[in-house]
N, C-alpha and C positions, 0 to 999 in steps of 0.2 A: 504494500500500500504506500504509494509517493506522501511523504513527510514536507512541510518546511523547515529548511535547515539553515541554522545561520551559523556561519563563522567567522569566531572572532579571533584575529590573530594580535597576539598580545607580546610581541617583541617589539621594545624602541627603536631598534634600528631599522631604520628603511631600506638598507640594500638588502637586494633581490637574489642575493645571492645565501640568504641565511636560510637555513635549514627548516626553520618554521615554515617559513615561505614554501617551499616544495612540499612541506608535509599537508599543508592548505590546498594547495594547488591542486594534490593527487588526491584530498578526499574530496575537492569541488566537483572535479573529471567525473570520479566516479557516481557521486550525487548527482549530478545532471545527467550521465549515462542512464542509469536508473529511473529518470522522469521525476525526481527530486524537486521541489524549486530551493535555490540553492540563493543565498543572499550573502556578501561577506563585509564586515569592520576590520579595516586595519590600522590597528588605535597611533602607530608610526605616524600614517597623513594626517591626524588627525590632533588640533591643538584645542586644548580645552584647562579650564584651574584645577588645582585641588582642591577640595573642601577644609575647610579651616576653624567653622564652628559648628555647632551641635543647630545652632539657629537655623545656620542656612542650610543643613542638612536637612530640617523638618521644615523649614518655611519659605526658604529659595527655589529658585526654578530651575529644571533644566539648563544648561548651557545649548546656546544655540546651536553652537557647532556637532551637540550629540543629542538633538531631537530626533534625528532618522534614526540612527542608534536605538534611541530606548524605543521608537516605534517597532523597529526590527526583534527586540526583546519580546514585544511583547505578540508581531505573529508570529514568531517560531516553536514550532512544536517541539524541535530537538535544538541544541544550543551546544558548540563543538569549539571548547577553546583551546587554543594552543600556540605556547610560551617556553618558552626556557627556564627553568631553576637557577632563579640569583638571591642568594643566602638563604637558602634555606625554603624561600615560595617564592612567589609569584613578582616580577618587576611591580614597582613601584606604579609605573604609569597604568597598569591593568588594575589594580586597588582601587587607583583613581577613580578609574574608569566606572568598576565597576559601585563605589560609594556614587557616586553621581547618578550612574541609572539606576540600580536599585534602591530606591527613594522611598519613603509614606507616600502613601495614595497613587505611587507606579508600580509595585514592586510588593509592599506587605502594608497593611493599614492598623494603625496602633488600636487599641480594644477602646471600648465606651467606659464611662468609671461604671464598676460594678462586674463588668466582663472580666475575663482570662488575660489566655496571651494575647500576642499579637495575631491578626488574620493573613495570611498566603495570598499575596495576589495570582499568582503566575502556577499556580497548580497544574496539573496534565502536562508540563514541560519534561523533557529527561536531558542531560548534556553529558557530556565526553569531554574529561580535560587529559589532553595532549602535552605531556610533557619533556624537554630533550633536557640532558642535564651534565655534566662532566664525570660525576660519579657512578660506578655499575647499580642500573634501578634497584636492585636486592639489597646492596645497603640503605640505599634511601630508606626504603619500605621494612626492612627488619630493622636495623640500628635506630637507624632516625624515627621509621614509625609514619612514614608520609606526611609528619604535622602541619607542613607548610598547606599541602596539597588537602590534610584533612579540615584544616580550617575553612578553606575555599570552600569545601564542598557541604561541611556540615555550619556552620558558620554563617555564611552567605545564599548558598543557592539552595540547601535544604529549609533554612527558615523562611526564604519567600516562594517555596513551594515545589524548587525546582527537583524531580529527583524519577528515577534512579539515575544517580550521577556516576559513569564510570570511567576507569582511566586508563591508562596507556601511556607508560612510560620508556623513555630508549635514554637509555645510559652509553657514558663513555662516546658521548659523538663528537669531541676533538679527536680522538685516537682513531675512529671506526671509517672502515675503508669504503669504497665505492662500491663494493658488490653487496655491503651491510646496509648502505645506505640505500639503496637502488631497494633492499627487502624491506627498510621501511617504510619508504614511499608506497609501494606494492600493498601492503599491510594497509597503509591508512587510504587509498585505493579502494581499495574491497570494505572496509567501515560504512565508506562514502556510497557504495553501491547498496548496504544494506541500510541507510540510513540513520547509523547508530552511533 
């Protein structure tokens, strides 16, 4: 069954030549192969602030530069990010990113006095976060414990509803050669095909 699928690549650098970038590429191919609609952020072109109080985080608006953005958040059915591991999670600029569009009233709506928690806006969503990193994934995931990667997930996208979030990590990709690499493009290829 054809999904919308957005992807958001979440490395600063903008040359074309980083590895994000091709791991994007080859799960778009595959998603549009598939009859996908296939939508992509790449938060590199894209210039916007950081949030700096609590006020403007509940009372401020959107940044214009990322109103298509959170519109694109919010048709996607599946949500496919993918970053590189810098100290431990996610670049800076993707935080941003994503403090900015997941907002009150875009994203989760805080409860009435008398109510619970907070409400889910984005429920029925599932996302894939894509991660490349200098370390073998096994340590990450045993020693470390994924916490970088588990915050994201339970943190942010599971409290405004987004879930089964799962992931997909490729370690050691300064050392890993062209024929490892070519298998994981191939790899996140066939994701794209299954819209997952």
């Amino acid at each position: 069954m054809p999904r919308r699928v957005l992807i958001v690549i979440g490395h600063p650098d903008p040359s074309p030549d980083r590895l994000c970038r091709a791991l994007a590429s080859a799960y778009a191919e595959g998603a549009e192969r598939a009859g996908h609609a296939v939508r992509k952020i790449d938060l590199a072109l894209l210039t916007f602030p950081m949030l700096r109080t609590m006020q403007e985080f509940e009372h401020g608006t959107i940044p214009g530069s990322l109103k298509e953005a959170a519109k694109a958040v919010g048709w996607a059915e599946h949500i496919v990010f993918i970053f590189p591991l810098w100290l431990g999670t996610m670049p800076a600029m993707l935080k941003a990113f994503l403090e900015q569009v997941m907002r009150p009233g875009t994203a989760f709506a805080y409860p009435e006095k008398g109510e619970g928690l907070a409400k889910s806006l984005l429920r029925g969503r599932s996302a894939r976060l894509v991660v490349t990193m200098g370390m073998p994934a096994p340590v990450y995931r045993i020693w470390f414990l994924s916490h970088g990667i588990a915050g994201m997930r339970r943190g942010i996208l599971n409290f405004v509803g987004i879930k089964p979030v799962r992931e997909t990590l490729f370690g050691m990709v300064e050392n890993s050669s062209d024929a490892i690499r070519g298998k994981w493009i191939g790899h996140m290829h066939e994701l794209g095909l299954r819209g997952q």
